[in-house]
C-alpha positions as CSV (number, residue, x, y, z in Angstrom):
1,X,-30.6,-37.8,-8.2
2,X,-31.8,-38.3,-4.6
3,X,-31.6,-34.7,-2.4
4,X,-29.3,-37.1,0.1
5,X,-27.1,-38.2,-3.0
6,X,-26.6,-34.2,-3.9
7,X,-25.6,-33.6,-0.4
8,X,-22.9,-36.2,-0.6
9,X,-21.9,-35.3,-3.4
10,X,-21.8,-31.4,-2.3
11,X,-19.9,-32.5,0.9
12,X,-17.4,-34.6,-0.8
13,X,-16.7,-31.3,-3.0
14,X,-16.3,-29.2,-0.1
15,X,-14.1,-31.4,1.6
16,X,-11.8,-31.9,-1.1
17,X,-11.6,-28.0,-1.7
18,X,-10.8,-27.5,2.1
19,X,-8.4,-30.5,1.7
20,X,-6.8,-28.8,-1.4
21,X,-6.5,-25.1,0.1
22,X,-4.8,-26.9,3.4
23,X,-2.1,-28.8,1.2
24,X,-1.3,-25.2,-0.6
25,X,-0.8,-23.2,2.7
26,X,1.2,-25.9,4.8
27,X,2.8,-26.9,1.3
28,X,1.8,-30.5,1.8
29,X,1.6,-32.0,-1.7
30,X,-0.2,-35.0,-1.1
31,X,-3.0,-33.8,0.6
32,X,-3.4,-31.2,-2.0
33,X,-3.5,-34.2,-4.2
34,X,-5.6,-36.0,-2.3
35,X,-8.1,-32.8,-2.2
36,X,-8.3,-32.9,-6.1
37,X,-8.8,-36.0,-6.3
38,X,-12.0,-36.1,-3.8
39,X,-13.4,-33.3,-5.8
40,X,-12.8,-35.1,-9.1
41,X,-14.6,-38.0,-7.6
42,X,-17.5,-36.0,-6.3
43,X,-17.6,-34.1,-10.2
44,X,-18.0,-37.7,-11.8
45,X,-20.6,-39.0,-9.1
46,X,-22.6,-35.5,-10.3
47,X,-22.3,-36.5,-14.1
48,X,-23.1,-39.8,-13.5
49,X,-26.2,-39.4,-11.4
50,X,-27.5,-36.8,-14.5
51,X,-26.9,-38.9,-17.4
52,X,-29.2,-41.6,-15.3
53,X,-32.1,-39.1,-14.4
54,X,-32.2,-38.1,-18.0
55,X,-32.7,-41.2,-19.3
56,X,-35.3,-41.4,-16.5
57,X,-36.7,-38.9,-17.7
């Protein structure tokens, strides 16, 4: 995985945890939502990029 790839990845995370912890203070469901999903995305992006550098190996 690419150093820019891991920084995408790390920013998507962080923006769905800030998107997340907004939701749950102003009590706004869907952008709590929407915050779990982004991190869920940037989760599988991580998995995904290490299963194909250890086949690289």
């Amino acid at each position: 995985m690419g150093i820019a790839d891991k920084a995408k990845n790390a920013a998507q995370d962080a923006a769905g945890k800030l998107k997340e912890a907004v939701g749950d203070v102003t009590n706004n469901e869907k952008l709590e939502a929407e915050g779990k999903k982004d991190q869920a995305a940037a989760s599988a992006k991580k998995t995904g990029e290490g299963v194909k550098d250890a086949f690289k190996g």
